[in-house]
C-alpha positions in Angstrom: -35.1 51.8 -136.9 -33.0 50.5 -134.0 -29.1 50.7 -134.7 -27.5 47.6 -136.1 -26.1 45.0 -133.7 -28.6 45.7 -131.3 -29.7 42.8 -128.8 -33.6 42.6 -128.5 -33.5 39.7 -126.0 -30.7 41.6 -124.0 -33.2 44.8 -124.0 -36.0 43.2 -123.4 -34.2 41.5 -120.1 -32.5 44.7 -118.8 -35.5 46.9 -119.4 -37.3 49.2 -116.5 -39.8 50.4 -119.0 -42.8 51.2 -116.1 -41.3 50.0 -113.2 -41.1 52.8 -111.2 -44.6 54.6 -113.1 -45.2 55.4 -116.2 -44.4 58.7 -115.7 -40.5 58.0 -114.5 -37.8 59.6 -115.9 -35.6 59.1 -113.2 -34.7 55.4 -113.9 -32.2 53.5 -111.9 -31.4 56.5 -109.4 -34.5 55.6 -108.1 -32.6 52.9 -106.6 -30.6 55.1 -104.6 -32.8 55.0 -101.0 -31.9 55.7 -98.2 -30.0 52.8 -97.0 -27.9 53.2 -99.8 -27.1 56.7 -99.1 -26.2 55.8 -95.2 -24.5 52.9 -96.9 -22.3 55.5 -98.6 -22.0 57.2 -95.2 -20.7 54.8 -93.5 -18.4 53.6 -95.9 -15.7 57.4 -94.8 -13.4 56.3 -92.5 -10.6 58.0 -92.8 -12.2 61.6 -93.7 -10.2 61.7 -97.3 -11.8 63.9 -100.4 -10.8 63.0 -104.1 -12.2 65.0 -106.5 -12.9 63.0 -109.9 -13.5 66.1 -112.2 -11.1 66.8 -115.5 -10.3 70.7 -115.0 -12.8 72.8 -116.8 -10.5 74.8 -119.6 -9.9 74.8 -123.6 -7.4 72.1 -122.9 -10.1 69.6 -122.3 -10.5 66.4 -123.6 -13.0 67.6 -126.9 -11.0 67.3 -130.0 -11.1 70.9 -132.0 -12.8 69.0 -134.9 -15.4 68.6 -132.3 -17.8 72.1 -132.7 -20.8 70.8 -130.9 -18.9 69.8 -127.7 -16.5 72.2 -127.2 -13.8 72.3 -124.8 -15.0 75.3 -121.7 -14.1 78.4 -122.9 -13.7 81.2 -120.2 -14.4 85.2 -121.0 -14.3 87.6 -118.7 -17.5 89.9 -118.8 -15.8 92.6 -115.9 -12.7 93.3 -114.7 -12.2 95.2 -111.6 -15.4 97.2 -112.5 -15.9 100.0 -109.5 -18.8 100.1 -107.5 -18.7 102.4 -104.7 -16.1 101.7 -102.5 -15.3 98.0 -104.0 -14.5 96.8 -107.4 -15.4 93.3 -108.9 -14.4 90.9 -111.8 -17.3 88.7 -113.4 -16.8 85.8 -115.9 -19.2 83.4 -118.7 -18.3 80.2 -119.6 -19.3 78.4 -123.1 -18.8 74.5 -122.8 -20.3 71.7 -124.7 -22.7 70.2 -121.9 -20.8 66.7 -122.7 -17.6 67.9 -122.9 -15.9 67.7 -120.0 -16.4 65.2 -116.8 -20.4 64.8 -117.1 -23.1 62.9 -116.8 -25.7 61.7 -119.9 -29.2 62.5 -119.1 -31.5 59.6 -120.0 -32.8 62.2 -123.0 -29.5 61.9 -124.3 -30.1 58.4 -126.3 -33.3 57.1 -128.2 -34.0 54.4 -131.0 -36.9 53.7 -132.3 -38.0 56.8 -131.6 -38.1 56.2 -128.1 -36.4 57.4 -125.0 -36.8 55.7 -121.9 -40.1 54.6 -120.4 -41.5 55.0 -123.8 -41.3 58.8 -124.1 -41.7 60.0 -127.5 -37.7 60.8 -129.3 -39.6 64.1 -130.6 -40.2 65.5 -126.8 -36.6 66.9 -127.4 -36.7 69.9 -129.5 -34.9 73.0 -129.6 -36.0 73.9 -126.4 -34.1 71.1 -124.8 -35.5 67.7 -124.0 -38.7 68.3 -122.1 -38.8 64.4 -120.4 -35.7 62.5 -119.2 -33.9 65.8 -119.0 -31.1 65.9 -116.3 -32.6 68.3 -114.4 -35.1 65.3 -113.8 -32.0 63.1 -112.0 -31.6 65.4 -108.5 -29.0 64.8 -106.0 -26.6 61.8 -106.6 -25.1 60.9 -103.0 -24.5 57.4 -101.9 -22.1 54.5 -101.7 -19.5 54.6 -104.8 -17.6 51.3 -105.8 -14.3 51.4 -107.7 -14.0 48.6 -109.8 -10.3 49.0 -111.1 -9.9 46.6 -114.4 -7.0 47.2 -115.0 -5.7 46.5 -112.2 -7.3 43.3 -111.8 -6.4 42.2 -114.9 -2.7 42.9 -114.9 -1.8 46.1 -116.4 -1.9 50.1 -115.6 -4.1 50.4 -118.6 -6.1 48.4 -120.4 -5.6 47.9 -124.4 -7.6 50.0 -126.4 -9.7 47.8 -127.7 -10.6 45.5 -124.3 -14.6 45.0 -124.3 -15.0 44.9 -120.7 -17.3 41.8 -119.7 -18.6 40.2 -116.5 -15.7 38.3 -116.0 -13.7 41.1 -116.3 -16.5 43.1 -113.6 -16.2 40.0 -111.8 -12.6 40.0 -111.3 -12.5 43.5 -110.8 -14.9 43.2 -107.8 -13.0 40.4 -106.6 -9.9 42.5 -106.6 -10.9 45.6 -104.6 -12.8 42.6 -101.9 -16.3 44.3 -102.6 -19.6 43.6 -104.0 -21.9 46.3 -105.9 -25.5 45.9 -104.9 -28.9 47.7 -105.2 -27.9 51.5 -105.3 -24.1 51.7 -105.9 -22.5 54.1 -108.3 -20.1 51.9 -109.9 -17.1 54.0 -111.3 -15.1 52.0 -114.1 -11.2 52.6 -114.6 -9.5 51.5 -118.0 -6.5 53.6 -117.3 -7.5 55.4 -120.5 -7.0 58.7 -118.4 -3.5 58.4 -118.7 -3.4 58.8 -121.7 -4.5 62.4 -121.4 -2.2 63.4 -118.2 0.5 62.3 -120.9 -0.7 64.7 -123.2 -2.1 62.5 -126.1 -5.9 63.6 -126.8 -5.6 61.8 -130.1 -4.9 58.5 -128.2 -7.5 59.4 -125.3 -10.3 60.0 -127.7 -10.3 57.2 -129.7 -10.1 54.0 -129.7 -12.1 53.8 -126.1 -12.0 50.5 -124.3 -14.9 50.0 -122.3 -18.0 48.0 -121.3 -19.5 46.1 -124.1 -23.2 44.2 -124.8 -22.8 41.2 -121.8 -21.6 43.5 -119.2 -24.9 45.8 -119.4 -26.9 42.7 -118.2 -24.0 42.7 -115.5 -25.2 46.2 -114.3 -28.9 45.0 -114.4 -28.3 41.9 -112.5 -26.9 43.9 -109.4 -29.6 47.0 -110.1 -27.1 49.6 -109.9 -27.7 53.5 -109.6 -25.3 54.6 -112.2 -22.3 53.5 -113.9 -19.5 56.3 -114.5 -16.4 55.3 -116.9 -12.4 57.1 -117.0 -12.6 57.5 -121.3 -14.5 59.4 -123.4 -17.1 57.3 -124.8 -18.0 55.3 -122.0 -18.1 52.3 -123.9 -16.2 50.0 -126.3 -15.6 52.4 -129.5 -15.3 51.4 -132.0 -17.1 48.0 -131.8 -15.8 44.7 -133.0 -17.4 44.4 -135.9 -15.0 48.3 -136.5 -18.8 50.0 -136.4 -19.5 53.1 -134.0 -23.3 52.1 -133.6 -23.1 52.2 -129.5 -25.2 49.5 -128.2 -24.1 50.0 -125.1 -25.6 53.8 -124.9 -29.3 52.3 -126.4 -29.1 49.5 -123.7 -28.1 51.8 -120.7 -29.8 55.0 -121.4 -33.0 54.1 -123.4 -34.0 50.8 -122.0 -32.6 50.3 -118.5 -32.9 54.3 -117.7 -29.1 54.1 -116.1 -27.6 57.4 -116.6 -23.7 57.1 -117.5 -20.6 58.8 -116.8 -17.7 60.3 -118.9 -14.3 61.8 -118.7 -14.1 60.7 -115.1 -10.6 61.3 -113.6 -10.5 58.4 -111.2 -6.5 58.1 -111.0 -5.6 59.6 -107.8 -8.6 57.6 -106.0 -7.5 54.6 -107.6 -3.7 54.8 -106.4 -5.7 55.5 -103.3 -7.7 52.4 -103.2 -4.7 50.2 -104.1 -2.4 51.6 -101.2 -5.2 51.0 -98.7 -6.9 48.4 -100.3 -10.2 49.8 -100.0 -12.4 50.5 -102.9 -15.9 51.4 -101.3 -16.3 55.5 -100.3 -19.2 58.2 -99.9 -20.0 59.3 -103.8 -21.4 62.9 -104.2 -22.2 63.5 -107.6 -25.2 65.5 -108.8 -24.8 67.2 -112.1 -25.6 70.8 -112.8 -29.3 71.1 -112.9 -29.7 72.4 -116.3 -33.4 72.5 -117.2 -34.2 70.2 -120.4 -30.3 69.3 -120.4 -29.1 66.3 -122.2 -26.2 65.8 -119.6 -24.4 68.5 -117.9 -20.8 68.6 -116.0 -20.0 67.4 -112.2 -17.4 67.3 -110.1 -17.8 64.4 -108.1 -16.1 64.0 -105.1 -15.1 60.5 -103.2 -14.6 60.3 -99.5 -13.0 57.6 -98.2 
């Protein structure tokens, strides 16, 4: 069964079901061509690097409640080992693949018992997800677009429970003097990052402000890439109605086939962008190709 609150005529009208093949599980990125990644080129002009990543530790973001998505945890496998004339240190890491700043891999969300394009729900296993998996996505590199809402809409951060709509997108865009069009990353700041620097993972986790139903048409409308967010649920959470259903994650993931962003540290590029006033940059942003992932971590990096 589909979760509650769920639009059919929005899903129906945002869908990419076959679009690109029956065989797609690449979705939206598809979108990225090349004149959207020499669009992102040509967007550097001053030759500045921001790197949007939350630092990967067992202070992260996960609350401890949270066992599946655990915060990294670093162990050190060697330590100044000899070998021959040199020594060496080696390290693991364990981390939640969703944990930290990551992207979700299409296979992340079904309903119905459906992922995108109509893959079977039962294609993931405990081998990993073997369609829609995010080593499916390859490289991410093109023309990134801030779209600071809070900003445009008065305030350092927005209130916890704002559903971000298209006249919020709209004013956002109009703020920063850009449009996003076919093949943008669009990268979504609440200010809910804050909230973390200050030390408050209770307060960053929950409640999330965030895109809600109307503005996933929004995202269709302007066929964008991929849409990457500053909290930790990405969208509005909990919903209005006080339910923790996620619409939004069904309507981006499963039908449209847009992958989503998380935990995004976008901060220091957005004090940049409002100094300068300029919001457009060069988005590198390909997640760790984990076969049959669900998502996996990234370090994007802006260059303005």
């Amino acid at each position: 069964m589909p979760l509650s609150g769920y639009s059919a005529t929005i899903a129906e009208k945002v869908s990419n079901w076959g679009r690109w093949g029956d065989a797609d599980e690449r979705g939206t990125l598809n979108l990225i061509d090349a004149d959207a990644v020499r669009r992102g080129v040509e967007a550097v002009r001053r030759g500045v690097a921001f790197s949007l990543a939350m630092p990967l530790d067992e202070d992260g973001p996960q609350p401890r409640s949270s066992e599946g998505r655990m915060n990294p945890r670093l162990e050190m496998v060697s330590i100044n080992q000899s070998y021959g004339g040199v020594a060496f240190s080696d390290d693991k890491v364990t981390l939640g693949l969703q944990a930290a700043t990551h992207w979700d891999a299409l296979a992340h969300v079904s309903y119905d018992g459906l992922l995108y394009n109509g893959f079977p729900a039962d294609s993931v296993t405990e081998a990993g997800a073997a369609h829609c998996g995010i080593d499916k996505t390859g490289p991410i590199a093109g023309r990134g677009v801030l779209l600071d809402v809070a900003r445009a809409v008065g305030v350092e951060r927005l209130a916890q429970d704002h559903a971000i709509g298209p006249d919020d997108l709209d004013a956002a865009s109009e703020f920063g003097r850009v449009s996003p069009s076919s093949g943008d990353v669009v990268l979504l700041r609440t200010g809910q990052m804050q909230l973390f620097h200050a030390g408050d993972k209770q307060g960053y986790w929950l409640p999330n402000p965030g895109p809600w139903i109307e503005a996933v048409e929004w995202f269709h409308a302007r066929d964008l890439a991929a849409v990457a967010t500053d909290t930790l649920g990405f969208e509005l959470i909990p919903a209005p109605d006080g339910s923790f259903d996620l619409p939004v994650h069904g309507l981006c993931l499963r039908d449209m086939g847009m992958l989503q962003g998380q935990n995004w540290d976008l901060e220091e590029l957005a004090g940049d962008c409002a100094e300068d006033g300029v919001y457009e940059f060069l988005l590198e942003a390909s997640p760790e190709p984990f076969t049959r992932a669900c998502g996996a971590p990234v370090n994007p990096i802006a260059v303005k």
